[in-house]
C-alpha positions in Angstrom: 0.0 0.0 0.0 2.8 2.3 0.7 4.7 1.8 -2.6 1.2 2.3 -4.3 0.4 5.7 -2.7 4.1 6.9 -3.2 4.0 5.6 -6.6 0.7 8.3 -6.7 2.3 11.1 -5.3 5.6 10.9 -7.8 3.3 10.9 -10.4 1.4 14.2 -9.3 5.1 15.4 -8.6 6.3 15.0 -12.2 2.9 16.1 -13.6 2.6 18.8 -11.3 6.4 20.8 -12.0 7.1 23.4 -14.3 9.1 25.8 -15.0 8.8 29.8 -14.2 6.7 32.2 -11.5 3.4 30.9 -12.5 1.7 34.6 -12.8 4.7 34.9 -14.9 4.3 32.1 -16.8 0.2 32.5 -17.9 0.8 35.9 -19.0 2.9 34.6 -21.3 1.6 31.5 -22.8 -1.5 33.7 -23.2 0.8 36.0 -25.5 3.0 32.8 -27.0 -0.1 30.5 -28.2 1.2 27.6 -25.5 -1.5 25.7 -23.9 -1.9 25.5 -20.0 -2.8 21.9 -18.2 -6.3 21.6 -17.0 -6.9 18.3 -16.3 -5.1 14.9 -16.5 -6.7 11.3 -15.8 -4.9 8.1 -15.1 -6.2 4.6 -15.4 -4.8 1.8 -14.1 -4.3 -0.3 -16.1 -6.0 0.9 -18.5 -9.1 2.9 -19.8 -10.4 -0.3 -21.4 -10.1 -2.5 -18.2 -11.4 0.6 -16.5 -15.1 0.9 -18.1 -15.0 -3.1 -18.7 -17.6 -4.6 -16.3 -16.6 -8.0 -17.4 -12.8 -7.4 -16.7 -12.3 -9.0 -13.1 -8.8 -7.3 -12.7 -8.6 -4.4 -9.9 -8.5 -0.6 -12.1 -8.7 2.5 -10.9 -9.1 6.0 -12.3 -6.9 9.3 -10.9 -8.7 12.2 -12.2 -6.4 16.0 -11.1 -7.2 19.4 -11.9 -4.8 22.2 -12.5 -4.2 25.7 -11.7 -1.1 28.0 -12.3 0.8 24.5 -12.7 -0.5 23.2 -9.5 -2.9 20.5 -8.8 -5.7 21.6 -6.6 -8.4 18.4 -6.9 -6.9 14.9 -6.5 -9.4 11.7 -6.4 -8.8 8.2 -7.6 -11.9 6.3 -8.3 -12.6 2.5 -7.8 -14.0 0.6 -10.8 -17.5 0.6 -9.1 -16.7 4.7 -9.6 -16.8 4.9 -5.4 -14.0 7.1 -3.6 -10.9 5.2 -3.3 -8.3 7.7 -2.5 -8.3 11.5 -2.1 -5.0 13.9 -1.5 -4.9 17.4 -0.7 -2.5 19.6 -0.6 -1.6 22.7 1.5 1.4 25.5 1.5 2.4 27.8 3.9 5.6 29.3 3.2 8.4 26.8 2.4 6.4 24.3 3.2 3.6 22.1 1.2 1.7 19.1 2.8 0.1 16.6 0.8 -2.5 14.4 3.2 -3.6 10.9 1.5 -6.6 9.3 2.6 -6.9 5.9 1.0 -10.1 3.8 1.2 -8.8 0.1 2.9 -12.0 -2.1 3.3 -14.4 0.8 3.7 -12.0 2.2 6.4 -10.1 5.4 5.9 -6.2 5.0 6.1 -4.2 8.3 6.4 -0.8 9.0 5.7 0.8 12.9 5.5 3.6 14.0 3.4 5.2 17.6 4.4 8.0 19.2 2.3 10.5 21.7 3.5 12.0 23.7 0.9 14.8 26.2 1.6 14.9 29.9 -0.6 16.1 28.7 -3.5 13.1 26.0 -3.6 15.6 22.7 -3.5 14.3 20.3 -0.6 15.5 20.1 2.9 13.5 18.0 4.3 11.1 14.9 3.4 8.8 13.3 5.8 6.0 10.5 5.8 3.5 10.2 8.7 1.8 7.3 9.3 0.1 8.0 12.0 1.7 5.2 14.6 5.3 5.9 12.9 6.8 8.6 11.3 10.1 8.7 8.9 12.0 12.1 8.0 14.6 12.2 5.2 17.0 15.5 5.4 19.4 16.9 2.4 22.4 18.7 3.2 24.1 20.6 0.1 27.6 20.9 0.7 29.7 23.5 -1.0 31.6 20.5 -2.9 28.4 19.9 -4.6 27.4 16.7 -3.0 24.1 16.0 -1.2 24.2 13.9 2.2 20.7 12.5 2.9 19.7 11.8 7.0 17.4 9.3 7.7 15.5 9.3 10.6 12.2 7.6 12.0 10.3 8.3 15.1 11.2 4.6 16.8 14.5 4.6 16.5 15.9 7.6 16.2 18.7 8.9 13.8 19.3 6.5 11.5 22.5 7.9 9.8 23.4 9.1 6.3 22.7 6.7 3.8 24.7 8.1 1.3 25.5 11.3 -1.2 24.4 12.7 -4.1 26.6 14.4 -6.3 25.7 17.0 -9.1 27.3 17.3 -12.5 28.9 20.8 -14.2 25.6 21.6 -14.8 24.4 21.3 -11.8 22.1 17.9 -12.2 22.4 15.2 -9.8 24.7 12.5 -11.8 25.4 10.0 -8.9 24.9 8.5 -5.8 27.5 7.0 -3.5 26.7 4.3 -0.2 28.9 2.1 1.7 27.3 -1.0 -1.1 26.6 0.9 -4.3 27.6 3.5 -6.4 24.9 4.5 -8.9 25.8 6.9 -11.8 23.9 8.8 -14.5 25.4 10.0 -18.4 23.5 12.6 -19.8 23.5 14.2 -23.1 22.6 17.9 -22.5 19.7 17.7 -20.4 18.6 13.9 -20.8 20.5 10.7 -18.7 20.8 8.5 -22.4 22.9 5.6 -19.5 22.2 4.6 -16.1 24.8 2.4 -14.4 24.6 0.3 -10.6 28.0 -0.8 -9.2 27.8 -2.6 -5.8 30.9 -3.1 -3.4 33.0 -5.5 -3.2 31.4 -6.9 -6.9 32.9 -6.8 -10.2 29.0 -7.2 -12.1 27.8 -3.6 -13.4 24.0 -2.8 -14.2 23.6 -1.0 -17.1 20.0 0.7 -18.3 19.8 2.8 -21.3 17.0 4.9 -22.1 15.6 6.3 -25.7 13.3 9.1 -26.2 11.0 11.0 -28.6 12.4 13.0 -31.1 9.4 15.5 -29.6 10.9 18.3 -27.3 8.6 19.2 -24.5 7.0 22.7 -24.6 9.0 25.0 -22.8 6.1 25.7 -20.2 5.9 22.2 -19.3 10.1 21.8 -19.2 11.2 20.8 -15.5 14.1 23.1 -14.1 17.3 21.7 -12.8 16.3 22.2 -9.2 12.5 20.5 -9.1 13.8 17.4 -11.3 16.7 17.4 -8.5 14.1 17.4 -5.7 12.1 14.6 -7.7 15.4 12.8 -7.1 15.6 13.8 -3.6 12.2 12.6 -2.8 12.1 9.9 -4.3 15.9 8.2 -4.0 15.5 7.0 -7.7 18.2 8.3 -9.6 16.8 7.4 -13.0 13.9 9.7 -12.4 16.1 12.3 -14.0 15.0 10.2 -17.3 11.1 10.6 -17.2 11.5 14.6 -16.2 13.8 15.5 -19.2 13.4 18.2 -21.8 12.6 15.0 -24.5 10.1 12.6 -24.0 11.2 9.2 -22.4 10.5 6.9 -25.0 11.6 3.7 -23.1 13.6 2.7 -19.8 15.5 -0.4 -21.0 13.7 -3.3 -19.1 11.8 -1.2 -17.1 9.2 0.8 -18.9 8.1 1.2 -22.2 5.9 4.4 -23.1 3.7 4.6 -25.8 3.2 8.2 -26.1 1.0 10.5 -28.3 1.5 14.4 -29.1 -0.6 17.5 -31.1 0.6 19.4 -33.0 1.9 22.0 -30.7 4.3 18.9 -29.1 2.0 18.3 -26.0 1.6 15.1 -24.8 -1.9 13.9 -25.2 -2.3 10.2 -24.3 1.1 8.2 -22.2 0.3 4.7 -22.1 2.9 3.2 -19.9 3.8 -0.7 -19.8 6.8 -1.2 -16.9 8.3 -5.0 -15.9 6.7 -4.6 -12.6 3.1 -4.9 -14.2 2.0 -1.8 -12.8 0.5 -0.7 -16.0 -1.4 2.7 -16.6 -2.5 5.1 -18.9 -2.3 9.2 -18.7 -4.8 11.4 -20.5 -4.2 15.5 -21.0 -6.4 18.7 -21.5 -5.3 21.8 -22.2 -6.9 25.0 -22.6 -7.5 24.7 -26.6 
């Protein structure tokens, strides 16, 4: 249940992030022609499994609205169409909360995500409430350019540092470094095309490549270098870097395979999205046109 609901959230996350002051930013789409995200609705698995009342297989529907970039309804429906999950989201400050009420045999199950962001809107601090237990993830940017992550949970205490980020020239994280692993990105101008997992004291390498669309995403829907970095953060998947780049991910090698549609303008339309994990699903997007 937790992997699903943060599997949710990274998905708002990566929907949700844009580029620019979003006052800003409407003023000038509405001068450029560029269209502005209303709504977007996921199915899992699929649409057709969705609306099938013959299909016996669990689907759900995930239906956000958008304002100024920034999701302010969030509901997933059950295949019956009855409440399954909502998430709402509050900021004050540097700080936005994000409270997930999931629907677990007709009992509510809450679980609260609060983000700290210091003034130059990378994240500081991660944390996940669940009611009985609590865990806390903190960043610390050092002047060197790595990241040391802090875990923490409400049982036992400080946990530690896990391990370091470390950004490229550019300024995007590139790799990650433990006491068992050392994970590593190449990029080609904004996208990872390579994405490599050594672990100590082995000589065997991991190696993931990714491809993508020859479409480049509109520039008011292009991540900057600091919210994919917090996507990173957040998540502790350094590959992420490869769904939140200025092309569209075309495939994860192994992973996930995206079958993607675009108008003419180079939005994305429909994503349907088969990964190795089977957790299959299917992305739908209005604009204002």
């Amino acid at each position: 249940m937790k992997n699903k609901i943060l599997l949710l959230l990274l998905t708002a996350l990566a929907i949700a992030s844009c580029s620019g002051d979003p006052d800003t930013l409407n003023s000038e789409i509405s001068n450029s022609g560029l269209l502005i995200l209303k709504k977007v609705e996921t199915f899992y698995p699929s649409a057709e499994a969705y609306s099938n009342p013959d299909d016996v297989d669990p689907a759900r529907k995930k239906v956000q609205y958008f304002e100024n970039g920034e999701i302010v309804a969030d509901t997933v429906y059950d295949k019956t169409g009855a409440l399954y999950q909502t998430t709402v989201r509050t900021a004050s400050g540097t700080t936005k909360t994000e409270t997930v009420t999931t629907m677990v045999g007709g009992t509510p199950s809450v679980v609260a995500y609060t983000y700290t962001y210091d003034a130059a809107g990378r994240i500081t601090e991660y944390q996940t409430d669940l009611g009985a237990q609590s865990y806390k993830k903190v960043m610390a940017y050092n002047t060197d350019g790595t990241i040391v992550i802090t875990s923490y949970d409400s049982n036992s205490g400080n946990l530690g540092s896990y391990g370091a980020y470390s950004v490229n020239p550019a300024g995007r994280i590139a790799n990650f470094d433990s006491d068992t692993e050392h994970l590593a990105l190449i990029y080609q101008d904004s996208k990872p095309i390579q994405y490599t997992k050594d672990y100590t004291g082995e000589e065997t390498t991991d190696t993931l490549n990714f491809t993508y669309y020859s479409t480049a995403v509109p520039v008011n829907r292009v991540k900057t270098i600091t919210q994919v970095n917090n996507i990173i953060l957040i998540s502790g998947y350094l590959y992420y870097a490869a769904y939140n780049a200025h092309e569209y991910l075309e495939s994860h090698q192994g992973a996930a395979y995206y079958a993607d549609t675009f108008n003419n303008n180079g939005y994305l339309t429909v994503s349907r999205v088969e990964q190795s994990n089977g957790d299959n699903h299917e992305m739908y997007y209005y604009y204002n046109e």
